[in-house]
C-alpha positions as CSV (number, residue, x, y, z in Angstrom):
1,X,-16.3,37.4,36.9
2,X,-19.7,39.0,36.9
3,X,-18.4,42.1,35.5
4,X,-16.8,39.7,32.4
5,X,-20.4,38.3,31.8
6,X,-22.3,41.7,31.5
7,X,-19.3,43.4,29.1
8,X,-20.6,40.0,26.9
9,X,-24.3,39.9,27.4
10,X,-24.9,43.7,26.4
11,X,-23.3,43.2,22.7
12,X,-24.8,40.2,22.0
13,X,-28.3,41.5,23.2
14,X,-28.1,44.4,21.0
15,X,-27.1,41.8,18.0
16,X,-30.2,40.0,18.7
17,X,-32.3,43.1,18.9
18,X,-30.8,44.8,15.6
19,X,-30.8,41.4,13.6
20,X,-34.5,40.5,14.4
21,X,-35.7,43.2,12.5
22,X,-33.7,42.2,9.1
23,X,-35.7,39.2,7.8
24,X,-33.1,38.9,5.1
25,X,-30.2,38.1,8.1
26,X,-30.5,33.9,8.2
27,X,-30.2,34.3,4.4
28,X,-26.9,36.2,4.1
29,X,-24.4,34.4,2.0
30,X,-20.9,33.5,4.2
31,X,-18.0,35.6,3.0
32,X,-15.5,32.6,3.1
33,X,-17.3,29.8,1.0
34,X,-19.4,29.5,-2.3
35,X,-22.9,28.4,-1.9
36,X,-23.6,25.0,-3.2
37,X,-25.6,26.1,-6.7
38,X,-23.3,28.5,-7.3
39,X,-20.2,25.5,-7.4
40,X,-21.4,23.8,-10.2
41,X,-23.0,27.2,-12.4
42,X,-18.8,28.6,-12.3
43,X,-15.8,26.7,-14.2
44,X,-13.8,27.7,-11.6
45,X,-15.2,26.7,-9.1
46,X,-16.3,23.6,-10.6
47,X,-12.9,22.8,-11.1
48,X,-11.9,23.7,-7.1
49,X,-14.7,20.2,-6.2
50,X,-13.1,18.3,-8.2
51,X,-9.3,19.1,-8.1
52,X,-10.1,18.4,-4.2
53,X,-11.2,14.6,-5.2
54,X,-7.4,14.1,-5.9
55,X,-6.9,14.8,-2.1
56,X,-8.0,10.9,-1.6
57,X,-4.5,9.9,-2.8
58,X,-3.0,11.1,0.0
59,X,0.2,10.2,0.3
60,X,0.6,7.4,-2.3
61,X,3.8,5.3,-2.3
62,X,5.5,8.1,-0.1
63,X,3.5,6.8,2.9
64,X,6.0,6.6,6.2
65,X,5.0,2.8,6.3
66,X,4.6,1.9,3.0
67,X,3.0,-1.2,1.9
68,X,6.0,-2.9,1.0
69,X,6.8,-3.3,4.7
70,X,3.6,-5.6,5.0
71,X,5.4,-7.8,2.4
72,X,8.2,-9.7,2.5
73,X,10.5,-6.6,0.8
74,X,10.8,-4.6,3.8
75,X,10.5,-4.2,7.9
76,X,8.3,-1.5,9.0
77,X,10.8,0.0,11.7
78,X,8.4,1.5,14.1
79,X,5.8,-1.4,15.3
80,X,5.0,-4.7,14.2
81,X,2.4,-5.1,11.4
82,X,-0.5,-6.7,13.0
83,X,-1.3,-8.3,8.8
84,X,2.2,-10.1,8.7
85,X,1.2,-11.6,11.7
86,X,-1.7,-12.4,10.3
87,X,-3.5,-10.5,13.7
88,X,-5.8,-8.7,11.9
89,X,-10.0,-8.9,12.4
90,X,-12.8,-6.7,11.4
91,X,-12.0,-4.9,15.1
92,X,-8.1,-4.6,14.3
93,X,-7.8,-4.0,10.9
94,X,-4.3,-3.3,11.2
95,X,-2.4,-0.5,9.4
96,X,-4.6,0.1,6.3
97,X,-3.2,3.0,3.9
98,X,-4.8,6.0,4.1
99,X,-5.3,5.5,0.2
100,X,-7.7,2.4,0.4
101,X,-9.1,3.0,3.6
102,X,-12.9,2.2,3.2
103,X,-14.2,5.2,5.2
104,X,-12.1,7.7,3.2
105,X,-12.6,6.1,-0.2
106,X,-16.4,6.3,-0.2
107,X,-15.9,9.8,0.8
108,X,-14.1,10.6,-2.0
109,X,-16.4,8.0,-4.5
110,X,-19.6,10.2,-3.2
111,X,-17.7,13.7,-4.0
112,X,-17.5,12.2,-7.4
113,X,-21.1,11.2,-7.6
114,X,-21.8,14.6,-6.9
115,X,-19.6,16.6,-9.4
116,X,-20.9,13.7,-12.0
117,X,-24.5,14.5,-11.4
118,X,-24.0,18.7,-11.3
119,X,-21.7,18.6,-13.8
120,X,-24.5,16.7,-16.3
121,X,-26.2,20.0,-16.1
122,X,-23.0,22.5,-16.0
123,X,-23.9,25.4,-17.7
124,X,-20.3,26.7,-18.7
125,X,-18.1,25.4,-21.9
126,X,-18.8,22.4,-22.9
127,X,-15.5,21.5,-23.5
128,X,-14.2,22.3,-19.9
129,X,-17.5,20.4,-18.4
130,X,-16.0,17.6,-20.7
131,X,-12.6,17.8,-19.4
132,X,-13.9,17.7,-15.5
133,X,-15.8,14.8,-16.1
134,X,-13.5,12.7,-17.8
135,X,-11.2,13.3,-14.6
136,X,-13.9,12.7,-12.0
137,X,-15.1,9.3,-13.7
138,X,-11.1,7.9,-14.1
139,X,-10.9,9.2,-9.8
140,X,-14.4,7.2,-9.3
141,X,-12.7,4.2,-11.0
142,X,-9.5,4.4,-9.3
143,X,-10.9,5.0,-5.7
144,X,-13.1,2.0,-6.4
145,X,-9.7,-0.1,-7.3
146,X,-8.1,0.6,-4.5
147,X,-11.1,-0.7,-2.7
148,X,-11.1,-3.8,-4.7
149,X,-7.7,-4.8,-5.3
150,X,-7.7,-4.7,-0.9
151,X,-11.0,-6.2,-0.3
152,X,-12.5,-8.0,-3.0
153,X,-15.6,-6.6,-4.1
154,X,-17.9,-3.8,-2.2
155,X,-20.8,-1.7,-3.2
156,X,-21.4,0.6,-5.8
157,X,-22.5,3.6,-5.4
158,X,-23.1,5.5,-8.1
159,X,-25.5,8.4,-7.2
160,X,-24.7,10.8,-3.9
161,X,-27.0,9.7,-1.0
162,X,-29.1,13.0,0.2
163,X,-31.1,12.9,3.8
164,X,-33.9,11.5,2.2
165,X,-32.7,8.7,0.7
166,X,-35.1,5.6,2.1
167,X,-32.0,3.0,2.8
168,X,-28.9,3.7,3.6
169,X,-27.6,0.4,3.3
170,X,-26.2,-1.5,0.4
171,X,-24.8,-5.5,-0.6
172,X,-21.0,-5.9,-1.7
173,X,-22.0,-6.4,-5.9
174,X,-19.9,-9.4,-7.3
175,X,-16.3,-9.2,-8.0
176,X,-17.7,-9.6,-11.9
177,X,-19.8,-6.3,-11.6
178,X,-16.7,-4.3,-9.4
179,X,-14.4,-5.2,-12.7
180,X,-17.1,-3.9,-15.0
181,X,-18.3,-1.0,-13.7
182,X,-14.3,0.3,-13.0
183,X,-14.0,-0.5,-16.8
184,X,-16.9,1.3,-17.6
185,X,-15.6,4.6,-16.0
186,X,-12.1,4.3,-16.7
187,X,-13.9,3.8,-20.8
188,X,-15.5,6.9,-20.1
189,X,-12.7,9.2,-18.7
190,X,-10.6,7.6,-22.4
191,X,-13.1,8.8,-24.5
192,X,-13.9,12.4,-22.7
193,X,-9.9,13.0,-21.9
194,X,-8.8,12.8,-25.4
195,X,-7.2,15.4,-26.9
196,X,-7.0,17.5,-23.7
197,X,-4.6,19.6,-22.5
198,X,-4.2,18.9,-18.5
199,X,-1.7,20.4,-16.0
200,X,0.7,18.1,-14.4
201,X,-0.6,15.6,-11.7
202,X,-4.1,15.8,-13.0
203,X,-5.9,12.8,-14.9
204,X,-5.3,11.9,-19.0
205,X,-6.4,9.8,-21.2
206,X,-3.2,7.9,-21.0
207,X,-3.8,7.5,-16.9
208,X,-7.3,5.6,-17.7
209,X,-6.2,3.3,-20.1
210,X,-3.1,2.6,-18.2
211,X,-5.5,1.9,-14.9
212,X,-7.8,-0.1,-17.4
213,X,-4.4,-2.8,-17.6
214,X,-4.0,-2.7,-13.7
215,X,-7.4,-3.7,-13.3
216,X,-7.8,-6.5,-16.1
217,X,-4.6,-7.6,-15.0
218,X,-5.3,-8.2,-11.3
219,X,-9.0,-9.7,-12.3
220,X,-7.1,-12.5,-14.7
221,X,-4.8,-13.5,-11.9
222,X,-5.6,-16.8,-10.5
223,X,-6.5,-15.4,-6.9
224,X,-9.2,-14.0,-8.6
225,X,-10.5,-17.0,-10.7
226,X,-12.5,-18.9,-8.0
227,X,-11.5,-22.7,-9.3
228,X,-8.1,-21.8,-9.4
229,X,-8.3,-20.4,-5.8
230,X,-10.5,-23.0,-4.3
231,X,-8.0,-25.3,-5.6
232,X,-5.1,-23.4,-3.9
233,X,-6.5,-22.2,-0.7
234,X,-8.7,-24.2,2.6
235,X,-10.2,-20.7,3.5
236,X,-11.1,-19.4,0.1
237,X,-12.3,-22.8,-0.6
238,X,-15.2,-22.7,2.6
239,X,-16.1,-19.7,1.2
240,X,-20.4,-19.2,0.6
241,X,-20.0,-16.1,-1.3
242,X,-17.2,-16.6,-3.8
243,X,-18.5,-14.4,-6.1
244,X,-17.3,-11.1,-3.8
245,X,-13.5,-12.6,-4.2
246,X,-13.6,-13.3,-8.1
247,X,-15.3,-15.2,-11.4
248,X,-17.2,-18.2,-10.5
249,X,-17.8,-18.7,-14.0
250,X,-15.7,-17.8,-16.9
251,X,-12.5,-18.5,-19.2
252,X,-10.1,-17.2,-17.1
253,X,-7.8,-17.4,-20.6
254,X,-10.3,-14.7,-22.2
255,X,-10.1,-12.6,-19.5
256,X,-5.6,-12.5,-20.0
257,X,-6.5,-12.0,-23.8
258,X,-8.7,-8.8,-22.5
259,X,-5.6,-7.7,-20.0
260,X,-3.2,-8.0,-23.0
261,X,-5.0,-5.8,-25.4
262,X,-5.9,-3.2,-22.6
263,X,-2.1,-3.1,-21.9
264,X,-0.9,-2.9,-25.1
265,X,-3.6,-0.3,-26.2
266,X,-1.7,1.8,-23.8
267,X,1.8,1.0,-25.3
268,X,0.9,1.7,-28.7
269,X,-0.3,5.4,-28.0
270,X,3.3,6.8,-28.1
271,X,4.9,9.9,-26.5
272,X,5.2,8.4,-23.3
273,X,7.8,5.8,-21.3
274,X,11.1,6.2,-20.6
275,X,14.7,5.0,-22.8
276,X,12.7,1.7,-23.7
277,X,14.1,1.8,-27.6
278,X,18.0,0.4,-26.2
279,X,19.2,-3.4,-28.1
280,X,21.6,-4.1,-25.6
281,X,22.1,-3.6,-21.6
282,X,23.7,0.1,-20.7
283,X,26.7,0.9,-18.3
284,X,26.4,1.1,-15.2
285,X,26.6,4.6,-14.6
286,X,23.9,5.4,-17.1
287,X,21.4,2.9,-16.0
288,X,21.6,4.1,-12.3
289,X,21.0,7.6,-13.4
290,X,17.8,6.8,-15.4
291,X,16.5,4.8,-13.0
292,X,17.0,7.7,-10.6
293,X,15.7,10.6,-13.1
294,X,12.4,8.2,-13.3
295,X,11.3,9.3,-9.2
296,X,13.2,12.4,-9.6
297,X,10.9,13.5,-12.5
298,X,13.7,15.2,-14.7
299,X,16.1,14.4,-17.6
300,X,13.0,12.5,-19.3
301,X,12.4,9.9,-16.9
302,X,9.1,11.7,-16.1
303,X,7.9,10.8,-19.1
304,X,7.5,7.1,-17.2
305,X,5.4,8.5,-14.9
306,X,1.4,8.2,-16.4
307,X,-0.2,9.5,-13.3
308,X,1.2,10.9,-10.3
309,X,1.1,13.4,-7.6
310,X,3.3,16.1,-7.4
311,X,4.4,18.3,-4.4
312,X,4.6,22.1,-3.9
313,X,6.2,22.8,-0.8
314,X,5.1,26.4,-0.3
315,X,1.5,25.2,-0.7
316,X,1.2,21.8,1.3
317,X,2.7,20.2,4.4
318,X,1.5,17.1,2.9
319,X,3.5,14.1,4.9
320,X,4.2,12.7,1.7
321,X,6.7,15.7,1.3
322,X,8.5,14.6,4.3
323,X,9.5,11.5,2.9
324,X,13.4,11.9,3.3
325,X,12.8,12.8,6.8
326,X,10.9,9.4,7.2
327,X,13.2,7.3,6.0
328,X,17.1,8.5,5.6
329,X,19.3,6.9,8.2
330,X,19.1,8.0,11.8
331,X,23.3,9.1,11.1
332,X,21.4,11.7,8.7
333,X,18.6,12.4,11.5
334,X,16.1,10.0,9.2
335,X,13.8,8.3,10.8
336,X,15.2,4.8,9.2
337,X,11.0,3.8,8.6
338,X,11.2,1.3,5.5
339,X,14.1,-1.0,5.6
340,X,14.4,-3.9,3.0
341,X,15.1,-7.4,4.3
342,X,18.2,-9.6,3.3
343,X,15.8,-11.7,1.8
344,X,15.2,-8.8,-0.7
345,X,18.7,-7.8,-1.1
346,X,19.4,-11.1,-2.4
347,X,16.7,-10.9,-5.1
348,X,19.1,-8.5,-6.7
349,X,21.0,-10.2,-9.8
350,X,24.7,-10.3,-10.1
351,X,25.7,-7.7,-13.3
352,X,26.1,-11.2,-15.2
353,X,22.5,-11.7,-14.8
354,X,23.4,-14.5,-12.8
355,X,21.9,-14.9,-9.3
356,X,23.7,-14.0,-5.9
357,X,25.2,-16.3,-4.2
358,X,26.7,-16.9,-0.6
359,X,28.5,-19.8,-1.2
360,X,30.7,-18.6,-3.7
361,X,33.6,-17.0,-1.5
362,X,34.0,-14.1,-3.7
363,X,30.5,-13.2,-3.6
364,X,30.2,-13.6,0.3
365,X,33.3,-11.5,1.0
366,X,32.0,-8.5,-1.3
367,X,28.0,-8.7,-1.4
368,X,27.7,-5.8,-2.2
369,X,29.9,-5.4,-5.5
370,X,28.4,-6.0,-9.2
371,X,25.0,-6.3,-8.3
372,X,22.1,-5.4,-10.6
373,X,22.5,-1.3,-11.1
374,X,18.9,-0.8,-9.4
375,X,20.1,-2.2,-5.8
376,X,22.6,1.0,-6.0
377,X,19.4,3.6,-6.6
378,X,17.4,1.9,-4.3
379,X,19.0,0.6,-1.3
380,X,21.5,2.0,1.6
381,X,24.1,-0.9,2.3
382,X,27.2,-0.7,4.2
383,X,29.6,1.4,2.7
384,X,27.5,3.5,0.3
385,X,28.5,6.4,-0.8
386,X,25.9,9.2,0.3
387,X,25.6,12.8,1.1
388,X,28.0,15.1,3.5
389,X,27.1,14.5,7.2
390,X,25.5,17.3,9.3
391,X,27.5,19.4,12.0
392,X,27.2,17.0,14.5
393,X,28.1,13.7,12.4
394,X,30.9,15.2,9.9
395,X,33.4,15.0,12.3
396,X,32.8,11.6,13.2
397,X,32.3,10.6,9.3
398,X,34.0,13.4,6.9
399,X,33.5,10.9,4.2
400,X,30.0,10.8,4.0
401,X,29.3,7.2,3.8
402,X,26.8,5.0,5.1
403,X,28.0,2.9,8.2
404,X,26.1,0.0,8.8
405,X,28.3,-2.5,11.0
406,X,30.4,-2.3,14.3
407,X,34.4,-1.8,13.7
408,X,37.5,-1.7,15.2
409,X,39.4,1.9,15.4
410,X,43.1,1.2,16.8
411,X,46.2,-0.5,15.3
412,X,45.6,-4.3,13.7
413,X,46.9,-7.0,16.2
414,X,47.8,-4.2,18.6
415,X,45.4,-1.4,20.9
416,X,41.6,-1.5,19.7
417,X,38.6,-0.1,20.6
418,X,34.9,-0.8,19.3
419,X,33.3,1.7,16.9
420,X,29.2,1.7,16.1
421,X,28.4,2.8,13.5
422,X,26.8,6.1,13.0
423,X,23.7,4.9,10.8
424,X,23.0,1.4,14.0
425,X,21.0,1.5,16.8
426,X,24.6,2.1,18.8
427,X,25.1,5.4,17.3
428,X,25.6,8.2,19.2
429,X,23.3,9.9,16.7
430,X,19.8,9.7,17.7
431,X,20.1,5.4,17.9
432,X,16.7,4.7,18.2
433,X,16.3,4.7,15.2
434,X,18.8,2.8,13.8
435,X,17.9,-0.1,11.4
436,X,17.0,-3.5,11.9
437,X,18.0,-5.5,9.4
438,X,21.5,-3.9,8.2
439,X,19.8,-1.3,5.3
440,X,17.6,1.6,4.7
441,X,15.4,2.3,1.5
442,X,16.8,4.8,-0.4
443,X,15.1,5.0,-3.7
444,X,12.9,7.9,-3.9
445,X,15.5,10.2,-2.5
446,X,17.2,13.1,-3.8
447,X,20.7,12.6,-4.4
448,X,21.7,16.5,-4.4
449,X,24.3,16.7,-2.2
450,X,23.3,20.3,-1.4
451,X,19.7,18.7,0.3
452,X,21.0,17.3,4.0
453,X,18.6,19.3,6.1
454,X,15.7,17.1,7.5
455,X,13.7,19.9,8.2
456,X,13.6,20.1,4.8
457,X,11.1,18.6,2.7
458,X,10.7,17.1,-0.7
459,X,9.0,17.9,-4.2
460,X,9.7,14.6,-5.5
461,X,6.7,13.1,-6.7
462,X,4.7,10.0,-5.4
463,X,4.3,8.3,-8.8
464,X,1.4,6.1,-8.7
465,X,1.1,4.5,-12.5
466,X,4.4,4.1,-14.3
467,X,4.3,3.2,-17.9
468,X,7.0,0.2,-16.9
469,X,4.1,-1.6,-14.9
470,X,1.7,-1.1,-18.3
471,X,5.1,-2.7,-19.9
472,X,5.1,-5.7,-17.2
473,X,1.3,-6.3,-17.0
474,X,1.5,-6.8,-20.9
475,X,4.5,-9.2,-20.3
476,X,2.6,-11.4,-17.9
477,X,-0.6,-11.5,-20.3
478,X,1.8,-12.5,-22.4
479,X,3.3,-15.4,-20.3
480,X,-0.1,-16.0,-19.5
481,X,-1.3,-16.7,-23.1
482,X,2.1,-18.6,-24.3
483,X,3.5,-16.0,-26.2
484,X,7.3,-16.4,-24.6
485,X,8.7,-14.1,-27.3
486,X,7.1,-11.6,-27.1
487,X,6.9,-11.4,-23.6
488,X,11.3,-11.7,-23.4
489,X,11.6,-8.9,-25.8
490,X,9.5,-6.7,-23.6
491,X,10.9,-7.9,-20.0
492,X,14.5,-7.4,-22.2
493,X,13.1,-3.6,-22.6
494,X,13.1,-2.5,-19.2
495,X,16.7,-5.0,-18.5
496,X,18.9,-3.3,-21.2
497,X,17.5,-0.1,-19.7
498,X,18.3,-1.3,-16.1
499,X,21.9,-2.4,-17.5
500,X,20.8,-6.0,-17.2
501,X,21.4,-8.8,-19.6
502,X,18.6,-10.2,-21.6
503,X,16.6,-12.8,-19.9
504,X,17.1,-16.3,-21.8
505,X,14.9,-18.3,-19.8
506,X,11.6,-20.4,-21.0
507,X,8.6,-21.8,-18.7
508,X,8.3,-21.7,-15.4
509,X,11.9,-20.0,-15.0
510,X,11.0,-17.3,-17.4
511,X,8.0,-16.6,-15.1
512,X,10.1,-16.7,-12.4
513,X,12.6,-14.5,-13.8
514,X,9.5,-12.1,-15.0
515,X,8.1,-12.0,-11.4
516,X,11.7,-11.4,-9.8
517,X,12.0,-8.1,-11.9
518,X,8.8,-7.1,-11.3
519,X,9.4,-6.8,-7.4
520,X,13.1,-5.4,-8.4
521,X,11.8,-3.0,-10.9
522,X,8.7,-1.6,-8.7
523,X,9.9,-1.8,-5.6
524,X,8.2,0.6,-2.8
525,X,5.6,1.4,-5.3
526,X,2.6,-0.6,-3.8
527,X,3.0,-3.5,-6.3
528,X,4.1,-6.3,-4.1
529,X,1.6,-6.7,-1.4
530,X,-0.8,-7.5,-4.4
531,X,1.6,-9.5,-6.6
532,X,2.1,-12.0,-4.1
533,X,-1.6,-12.3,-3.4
534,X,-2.9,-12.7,-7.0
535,X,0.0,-15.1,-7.8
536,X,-1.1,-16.9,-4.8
537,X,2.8,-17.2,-3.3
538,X,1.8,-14.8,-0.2
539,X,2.2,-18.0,2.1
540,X,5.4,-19.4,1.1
541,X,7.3,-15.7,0.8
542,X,5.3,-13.6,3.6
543,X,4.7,-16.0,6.7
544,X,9.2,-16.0,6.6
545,X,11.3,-15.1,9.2
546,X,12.9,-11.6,8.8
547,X,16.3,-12.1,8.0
548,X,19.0,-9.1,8.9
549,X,22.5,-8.5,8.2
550,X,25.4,-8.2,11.0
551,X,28.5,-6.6,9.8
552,X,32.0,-6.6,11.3
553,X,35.0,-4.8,10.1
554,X,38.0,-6.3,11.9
555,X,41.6,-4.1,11.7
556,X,44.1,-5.9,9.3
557,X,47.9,-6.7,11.2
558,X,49.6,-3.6,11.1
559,X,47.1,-1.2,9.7
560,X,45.8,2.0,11.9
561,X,42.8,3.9,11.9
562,X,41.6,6.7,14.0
563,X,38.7,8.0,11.8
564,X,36.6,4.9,10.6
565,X,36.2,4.8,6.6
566,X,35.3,1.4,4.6
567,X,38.0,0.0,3.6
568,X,39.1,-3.5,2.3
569,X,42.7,-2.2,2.5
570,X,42.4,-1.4,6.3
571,X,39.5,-4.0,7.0
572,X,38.0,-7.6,6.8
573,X,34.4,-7.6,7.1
574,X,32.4,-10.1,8.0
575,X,28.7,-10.4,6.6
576,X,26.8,-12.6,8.9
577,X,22.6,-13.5,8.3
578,X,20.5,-13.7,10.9
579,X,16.7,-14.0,12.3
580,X,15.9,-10.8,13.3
581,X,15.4,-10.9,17.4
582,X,12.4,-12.4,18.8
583,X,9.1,-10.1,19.5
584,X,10.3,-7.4,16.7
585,X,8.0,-9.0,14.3
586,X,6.6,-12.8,14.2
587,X,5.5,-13.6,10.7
588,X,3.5,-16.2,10.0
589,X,0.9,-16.3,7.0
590,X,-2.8,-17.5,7.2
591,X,-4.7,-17.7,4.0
592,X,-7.3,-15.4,5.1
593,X,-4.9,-12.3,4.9
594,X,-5.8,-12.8,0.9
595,X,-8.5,-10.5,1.8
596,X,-8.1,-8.5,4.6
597,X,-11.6,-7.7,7.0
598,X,-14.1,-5.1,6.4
599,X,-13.5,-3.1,9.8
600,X,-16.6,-3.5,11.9
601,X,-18.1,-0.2,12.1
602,X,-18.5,-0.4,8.8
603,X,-20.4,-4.2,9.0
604,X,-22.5,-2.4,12.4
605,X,-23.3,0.3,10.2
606,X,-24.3,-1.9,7.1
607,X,-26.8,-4.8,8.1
608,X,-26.5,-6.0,4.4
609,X,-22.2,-6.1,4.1
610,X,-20.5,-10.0,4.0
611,X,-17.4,-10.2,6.0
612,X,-14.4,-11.6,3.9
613,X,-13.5,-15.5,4.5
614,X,-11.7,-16.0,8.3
615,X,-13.0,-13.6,10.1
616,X,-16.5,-14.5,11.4
C-alpha cells in the first residue's frame, strides 16, 4: 500500500512543481469543449446549442407509458397511475412525462434565453442567425405549452438568470399573459422561418403556425374560460386565483374566432397534409395503408407530419427508439406497456358508420369484423394477423397471429385440453407480461415482416404536430362558432380518407361525433388527456372502471386441432366484458386532477409560486 501511494505522489508533485512556473496553465483552453464566447462567434457551433434544445422532447408520443394510459384509452401495464386515482399531491406528482416535466422544461426555456440573447449579437450570416432564431423562439413557445396545457399558467422567463441575478424567484403570470407571450414567439419563429430551407425534424414556419392553433384552441376551450368552469366544477369554483387556470374576463366566442383563423391560416399555406382532396370514403385496404404510411413516414403520409422527431439508430439509444420493444405482445418478447381498454375498442364505428353494438348478435359473435379501418392499424385484437413468431414461439404459432384468449386443443365433444394463449399472462412465453384488458397498441409499429427482433430498435418517428389535428382544431372552432358545414366537410376530409362514411349529424351529435374521431383519429399521440380536460368530460369518462375482454374458443362437435389457429370453422368464441380485477388500477376522478400540482421542491424553492386548486 505505501509503495502504491509514493509511485502516485512523485508524478503529481513534479506536475505541481512544473505547472507553477507557467502562469498561462489555469488559462489553457480544454481540448474537448468550445469556450462559451467562442459558441455564439461560430455558425456551427451556434447551431450545436441550439439543435441540443430539441433534446427537451425527449421521447414524445413514443414514451413507454404514454399519456393515453392516464386517460380512459388505455391501461398502463406496469403500475397503477397514481393521477387516475386521482392520488396525486405536490409530494407525489405521479408519472409526469419527461416532456412537460417542470424541472426539465425551464432547463430547456433558459437554454433558449441564452441562444436568443447571444444570438442578437451573432456575428456570422445574417441569414443563418435568422434561421436559429426563428427555431429557438417556436422551442421557447412550445416548451412553455407543454407547461401550460399541464399546469395552467407558470412564470415567464424570458432572460437567462446569471449568479448575480438579485431574486431568484418569480409569480406564475396569468393564464391571459402564458397564451400571449407563446403567441408572441410562435409570431416570431413565422415570420423569421419563412422561406427557409430546414433539415428534417427541425422547426418551420409551418410547425409555428400549426402550434399557434394548438394553443388558441386549448385557451377557447371552456376549461379555460373561468365562468364556464366555475359553473362546471366545485374545486375550480373555490379557487382565489382563477386567473393562473384561464380568462376571467373575456368573449370566450372571440377567442374561437381567433383559434379558427390561426388554424386555417395553417391549412391554406399548401404543400403539406396527407390524401385530404378524396369525395367519397376509400377501400379498406387503401385506408389502412395511409393511415399506416402517416407514423411510418413514407409513401406521402409524412407529408402529415408538421413537426416531429426522427430517429437515427447508429447515433442514439434514445428510448423512444425502443418503442416496439415496449409495447409488442409478450408472444413477440414485447413488453405489452400501453393496452387500450374495451371501453376504447368500442369507440371504433362499424364500416356503416354506424356504432358498435353488443346486443346485436351478429355483432357480439364477431367484434372484431367491419370495424372502422383505423381499429386494424392501431390495435392488437384476438386473431390479428401479425408478423412470423421468433424461434421459440413459431412452433407453437406457425401462423403468426395474435392469440389473445384461452382454447381448447383436442377433438370437439371428445378428449380436450386447455391452450393459453401465447400473447396472455398464461403464456409460456415470458407471461408477465401479458395484457390486461384482452389487446395491445399497435399503431406506431412497423409492419415489415422482416423486423421481429426485439433487440432491434425503431427509426419510426415520434410525430408530435400532425396537419390532421390543425384540420380538427379548425373543425371544432367551427362547431364552436355555428358553422356546421363547414365544419362536416372538413371532419368528412379526414373520414373518406379513413374509409369512413360522411358524418350526417347536426348539434350536439355532430359534436359528439366530432369529439369521437378525434380520440379515434389521434389516438396515442398525447391528445386525449387534454381533450377530456378542456371539454370538461374528464369526470364522467376517466373516474370508470377499466373494462377488459375474456375470450374463449370452445372446439366445435367433431372438429380436431393439435396446433391452435383462429378459426370460426373449428371454434366458437365467446367474448365476455369484465371489470378488470380489483387493486390493478382503482379509478376514480376528483376535479382537481384538471390541473395537476406543482411538485413541492419547486413551491420550497419558489416562496412566490400558487399551488393549483386541491392540493393545499
Amino acid at each position: 500500500m505505501k509503495k502504491t501511494i509514493k509511485t502516485i505522489l512523485i508524478p503529481l508533485c513534479a506536475v505541481i512543481l512544473v505547472t507553477s512556473c507557467n502562469k498561462d496553465f489555469l488559462n489553457t483552453q480544454p481540448l474537448d469543449k468550445a469556450a462559451a464566447a467562442s459558441t455564439w462567434t461560430d455558425g456551427a457551433l451556434s447551431e450545436m446549442f441550439v439543435t441540443d434544445i430539441y433534446n427537451g422532447i425527449q421521447e414524445g408520443t413514443l414514451q413507454q407509458n404514454s399519456l393515453d394510459n392516464q386517460t380512459d384509452n388505455c391501461l398502463f401495464n406496469f403500475g397503477r397511475q397514481d393521477i387516475m386515482e386521482s392520488a396525486i399531491s405536490p409530494s407525489n406528482t405521479g408519472g409526469v412525462l419527461g416532456t412537460m416535466e417542470w424541472g426539465n422544461m425551464y432547463s430547456r426555456i433558459r437554454a433558449a434565453n441564452l441562444a436568443l440573447e447571444n444570438l442578437a449579437t451573432a456575428p456570422f450570416d445574417a441569414d443563418m442567425v435568422a434561421r436559429l432564431k426563428g427555431e429557438t423562439y417556436f422551442l421557447r413557445a412550445y416548451y412553455y405549452n407543454q407547461l401550460l396545457r399541464y399546469y395552467g399558467a407558470i412564470p415567464l422567463i424570458k432572460s437567462s438568470y446569471v449568479l448575480s441575478s438579485p431574486d431568484f424567484t418569480i409569480p406564475r403570470n396569468t393564464y391571459e399573459e402564458c397564451v400571449n407571450s407563446i403567441v408572441s414567439d410562435v409570431d416570431s419563429a413565422a415570420l423569421l422561418l419563412d422561406g427557409k430551407s430546414l433539415a428534417l425534424g427541425r422547426a418551420t414556419k409551418a410547425a409555428a403556425m400549426a402550434l399557434k392553433s394548438r394553443v388558441l384552441t386549448y385557451a377557447a376551450s371552456d376549461l379555460h374560460d373561468m365562468p364556464t368552469a366555475k359553473a362546471k366544477s366545485a374545486v375550480i369554483n373555490g379557487f382565489s386565483n382563477p386567473e393562473l387556470l384561464g380568462y376571467v374576463s373575456g368573449d370566450q366566442n372571440a377567442r374561437w374566432l381567433a383559434a379558427k383563423a390561426a388554424s386555417k391560416a395553417v391549412l391554406d399555406l399548401g404543400g403539406i397534409g396527407y390524401n385530404l382532396n378524396l369525395t367519397a370514403p376509400q377501400s379498406k385496404e387503401s385506408a389502412i395503408t395511409d393511415y399506416q404510411n402517416v407514423f411510418l413516414g413514407k409513401g406521402g403520409g409524412e407529408k402529415d407530419a408538421i413537426f416531429a422527431k426522427w430517429y437515427i439508430n447508429a447515433a442514439t439509444d434514445d428510448w423512444g427508439a425502443w418503442y416496439p420493444r415496449n409495447n409488442m405482445p409478450n408472444g413477440y418478447h414485447g413488453w405489452s406497456s400501453t393496452e387500450p381498454t374495451q371501453k376504447f375498442v368500442d369507440s371504433y364505428e362499424m364500416m356503416d358508420g354506424s356504432k358498435f353494438d353488443w346486443n346485436n348478435p351478429a355483432e357480439a359473435a364477431a367484434p372484431y369484423e367491419n370495424r372502422d379501418p383505423r381499429f386494424y392499424a392501431s390495435v392488437f385484437y384476438d386473431g390479428a394477423a401479425w408478423k412470423p413468431r421468433t424461434t421459440d414461439g413459431a412452433a407453437i404459432d406457425p401462423f403468426g397471429e395474435l392469440q389473445f384468449g384461452t382454447y381448447q386443443t383436442g377433438t370437439g365433444g371428445g378428449t380436450t385440453s386447455p391452450y393459453f394463449g401465447l400473447d396472455t399472462r398464461n403464456s409460456s412465453i415470458e407471461n408477465w407480461n401479458g395484457t390486461r384488458t384482452g389487446y395491445v397498441i399497435r399503431k406506431m409499429m412497423d409492419p415489415n415482416p422482416a423486423i421481429v427482433d426485439m433487440n432491434q430498435k425503431s427509426e419510426l418517428p415520434t410525430i408530435l404536430i400532425r396537419y390532421t389535428e390543425v384540420v380538427f382544431n379548425y373543425v371544432e372552432a367551427c362547431l364552436e362558432t355555428g358553422d356546421e358545414a363547414t365544419a362536416k366537410e372538413w371532419l368528412n376530409k379526414i373520414r373518406f380518407r379513413a374509409g369512413m362514411p360522411a358524418i350526417t349529424a347536426s348539434g350536439s351529435a355532430l359534436v359528439d361525433a366530432y369529439r369521437n374521431e378525434r380520440n379515434i383519429e389521434m389516438f396515442a399521440e398525447d391528445q386525449r388527456f387534454f381533450d377530456a380536460r378542456r371539454w370538461m368530460i374528464a369526470p364522467e369518462h376517466f373516474g370508470q372502471k377499466v373494462k377488459i375482454m375474456v375470450i374463449t374458443g370452445t372446439l366445435k362437435p367433431g372438429k380436431t386441432v393439435t396446433t391452435y389457429r383462429y378459426s370460426k370453422d373449428n371454434y366458437n368464441y365467446n367474448y365476455h366484458i369484465q371489470e378488470i380485477e380489483q387493486g390493478v388500477e382503482n379509478r376514480s376522478w376528483n376535479d382537481k386532477v384538471y390541473f395537476p400540482p406543482i411538485k413541492l421542491d419547486e413551491m420550497n424553492k419558489n416562496s412566490k409560486l400558487i399551488q393549483n386548486p386541491g392540493y393545499n
